[in-house]
Structures are given as structure tokens and as C-alpha cells.
C-alpha positions as CSV (number, residue, x, y, z in Angstrom):
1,X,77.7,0.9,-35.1
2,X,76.5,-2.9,-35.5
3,X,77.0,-5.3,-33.4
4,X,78.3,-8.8,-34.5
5,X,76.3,-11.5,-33.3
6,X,76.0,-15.5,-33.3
7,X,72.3,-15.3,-34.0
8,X,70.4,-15.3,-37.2
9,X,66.9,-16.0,-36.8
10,X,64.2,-13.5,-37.2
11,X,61.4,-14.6,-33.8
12,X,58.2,-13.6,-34.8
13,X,55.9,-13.7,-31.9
14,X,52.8,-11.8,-30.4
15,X,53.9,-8.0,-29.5
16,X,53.3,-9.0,-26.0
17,X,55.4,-11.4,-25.7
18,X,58.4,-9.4,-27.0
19,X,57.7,-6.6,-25.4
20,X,57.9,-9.3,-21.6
21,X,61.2,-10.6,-22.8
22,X,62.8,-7.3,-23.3
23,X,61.6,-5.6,-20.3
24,X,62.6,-8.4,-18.3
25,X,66.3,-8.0,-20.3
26,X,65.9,-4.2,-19.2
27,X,65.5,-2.7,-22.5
28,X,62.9,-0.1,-22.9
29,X,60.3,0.3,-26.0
30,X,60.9,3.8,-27.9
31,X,60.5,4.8,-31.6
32,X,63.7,6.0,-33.5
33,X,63.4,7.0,-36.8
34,X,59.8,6.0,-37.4
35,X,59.9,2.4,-36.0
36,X,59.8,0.5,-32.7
37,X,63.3,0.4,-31.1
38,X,64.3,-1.2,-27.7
39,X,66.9,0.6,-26.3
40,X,69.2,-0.5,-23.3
41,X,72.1,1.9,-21.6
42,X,75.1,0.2,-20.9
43,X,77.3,2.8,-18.5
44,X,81.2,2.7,-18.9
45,X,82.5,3.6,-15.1
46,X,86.2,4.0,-16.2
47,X,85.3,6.9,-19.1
48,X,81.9,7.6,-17.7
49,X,80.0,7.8,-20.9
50,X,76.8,5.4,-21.4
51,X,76.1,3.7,-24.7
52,X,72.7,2.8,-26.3
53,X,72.3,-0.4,-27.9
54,X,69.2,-0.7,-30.0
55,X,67.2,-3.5,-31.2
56,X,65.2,-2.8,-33.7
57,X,61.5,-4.2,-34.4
58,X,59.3,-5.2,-37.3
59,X,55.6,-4.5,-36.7
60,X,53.3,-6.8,-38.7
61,X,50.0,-5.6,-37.3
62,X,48.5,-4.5,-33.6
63,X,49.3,-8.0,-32.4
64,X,52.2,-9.3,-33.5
65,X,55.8,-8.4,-34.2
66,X,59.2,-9.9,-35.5
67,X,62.4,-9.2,-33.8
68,X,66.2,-10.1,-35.3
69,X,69.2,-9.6,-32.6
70,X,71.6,-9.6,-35.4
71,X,70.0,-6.0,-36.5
72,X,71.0,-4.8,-33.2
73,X,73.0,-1.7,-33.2
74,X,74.3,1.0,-31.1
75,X,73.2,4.4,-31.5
76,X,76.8,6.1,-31.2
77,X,79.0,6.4,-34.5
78,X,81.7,6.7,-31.7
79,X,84.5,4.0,-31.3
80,X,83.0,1.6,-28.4
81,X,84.9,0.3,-25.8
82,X,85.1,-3.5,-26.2
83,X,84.3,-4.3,-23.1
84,X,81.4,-2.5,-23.7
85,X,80.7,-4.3,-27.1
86,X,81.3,-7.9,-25.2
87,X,78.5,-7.0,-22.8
88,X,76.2,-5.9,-25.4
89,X,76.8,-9.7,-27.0
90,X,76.7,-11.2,-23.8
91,X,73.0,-9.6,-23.4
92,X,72.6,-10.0,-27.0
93,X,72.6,-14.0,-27.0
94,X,70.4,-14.0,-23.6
95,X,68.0,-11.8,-25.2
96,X,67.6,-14.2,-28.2
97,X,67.9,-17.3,-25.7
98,X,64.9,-16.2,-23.9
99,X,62.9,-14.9,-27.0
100,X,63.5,-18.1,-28.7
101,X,62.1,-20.2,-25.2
102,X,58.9,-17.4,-25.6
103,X,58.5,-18.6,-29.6
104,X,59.2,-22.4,-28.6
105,X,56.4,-22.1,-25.7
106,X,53.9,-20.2,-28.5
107,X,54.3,-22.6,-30.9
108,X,54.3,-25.5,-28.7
109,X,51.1,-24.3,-27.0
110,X,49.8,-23.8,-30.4
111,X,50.0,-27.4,-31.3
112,X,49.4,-29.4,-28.6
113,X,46.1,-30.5,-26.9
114,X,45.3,-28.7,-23.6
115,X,45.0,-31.0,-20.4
116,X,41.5,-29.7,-19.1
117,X,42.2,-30.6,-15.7
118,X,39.5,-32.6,-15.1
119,X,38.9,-36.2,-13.9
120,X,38.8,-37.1,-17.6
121,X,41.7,-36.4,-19.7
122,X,40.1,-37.2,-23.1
123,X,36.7,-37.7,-24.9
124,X,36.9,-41.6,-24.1
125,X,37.4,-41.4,-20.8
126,X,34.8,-38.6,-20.8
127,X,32.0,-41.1,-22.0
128,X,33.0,-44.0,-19.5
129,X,32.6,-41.1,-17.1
130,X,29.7,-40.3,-18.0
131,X,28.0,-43.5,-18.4
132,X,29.6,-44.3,-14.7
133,X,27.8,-41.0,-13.5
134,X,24.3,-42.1,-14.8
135,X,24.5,-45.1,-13.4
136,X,25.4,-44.3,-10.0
137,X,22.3,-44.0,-7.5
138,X,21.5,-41.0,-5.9
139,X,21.5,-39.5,-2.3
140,X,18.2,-40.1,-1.8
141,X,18.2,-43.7,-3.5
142,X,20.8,-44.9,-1.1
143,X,19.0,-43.7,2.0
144,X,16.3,-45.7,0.9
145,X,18.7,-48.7,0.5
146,X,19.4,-48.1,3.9
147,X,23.2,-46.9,3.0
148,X,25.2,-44.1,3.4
149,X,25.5,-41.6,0.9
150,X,29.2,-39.4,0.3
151,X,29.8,-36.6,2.7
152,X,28.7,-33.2,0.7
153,X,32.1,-32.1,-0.7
């Protein structure tokens, strides 16, 4: 049975990173009829039956993969409880909340200059730096000028 969802983007993102988000969402990785599945159990307590709710993936190569929560479905033909089928969308749309946070933090990583970390943040101030460095008198230089050199750090 499919589930309806507010969703409709396909996330494509490195296999890793979906397979983070959807163990974090407790869903485990299986293969059902020849492709990559997650699958999480959601338990009814009043008819004590469980129900599987799938999600299936597109594998592109070894490294990356493309999920779409609309394709979710669950395994049983049976009539589902709604309450059972509101918690599936309720997990549904924080699954695809967090997977689309993972693809914005790829993609954002992807474009954006790295901070290094150092003392100089780009190539300009890496020069001045540099030039400041050569120019600066040695340990041994400042003894002889009778001054005190910087404490070893």
C-alpha cells in the first residue's frame, strides 16, 4: 500500500549519507525484490500486529544513491490502521526534513571555500604573512640586540 506524502523531490546524495539519516530515523537497509529497501516496523498495541513501511532506493553506483519519500510504501496489502498510516507520514516528512538538511550541507560544502583555520584566512593575507614572517628577526638576533625573544610555545 502507498503512502501519500507532501514530498516530491528525489535527494540524491552519497550512499553514506543516506544510509546516517535513515538509521538515525530507525529504519534498517535490506533488499526486497532486487533493490535496496529501508524498512521500519511500526507496532499497533491495540490489534498487536506490526506493519513495515518501506522506502525504496535508487543505486547509481558504489557511492552514491537517490532516495524519494513519496515511493514509500508499506509491505502489507492489508487495510492499515490510520493511525498507523499518520505515523508513517509523520516519520515520513522528518525523514525527508533531515535528508534534505544532509543534501543542503553536501551541496553547500561543495561550493563554498574551506576556512583553513589558520592565522591567514586567504592567499592575501597569506603573503602579508609571510612577508611579516621574513622580516621578523630571529631568536638568536634579538639576544644579540640585547632583547628578549618569545617564550617557546
Amino acid at each position: 500500500m502507498k503512502i501519500q506524502s507532501t514530498t516530491t523531490s528525489v535527494i540524491k546524495l552519497p550512499f553514506s549519507a543516506i544510509q546516517n539519516v535513515m538509521m538515525f530515523q530507525g529504519f534498517s537497509k535490506i533488499s526486497f525484490r532486487q533493490r535496496v529497501v529501508y524498512r521500519a516496523r511500526f507496532d499497533d498495541t491495540s490489534t498487536r500486529r506490526s506493519y513495515r513501511l518501506m522506502i525504496p532506493v535508487q543505486v547509481h553506483d558504489n557511492l552514491t544513491c537517490s532516495i524519494n519519500v513519496d515511493d514509500a510504501f508499506f509491505e502489507d496489502t492489508q487495510s492499515i490502521p490510520p493511525e498507523i498510516i499518520g505515523a508513517a507520514e509523520c516519520k515520513l516528512n522528518e525523514v525527508n526534513a533531515y535528508l534534505n538538511d544532509e543534501w543542503e550541507k553536501q551541496t553547500q560544502d561543495r561550493f563554498q571555500p574551506r576556512q583553513t583555520g589558520g592565522m591567514a584566512p586567504n592567499m592575501e593575507e597569506m603573503i602579508k604573512l609571510g612577508k611579516q614572517m621574513a622580516a621578523s628577526k630571529t631568536n638568536q638576533e634579538l639576544r644579540e640586540a640585547n632583547q628578549i625573544p618569545d617564550p617557546i610555545q
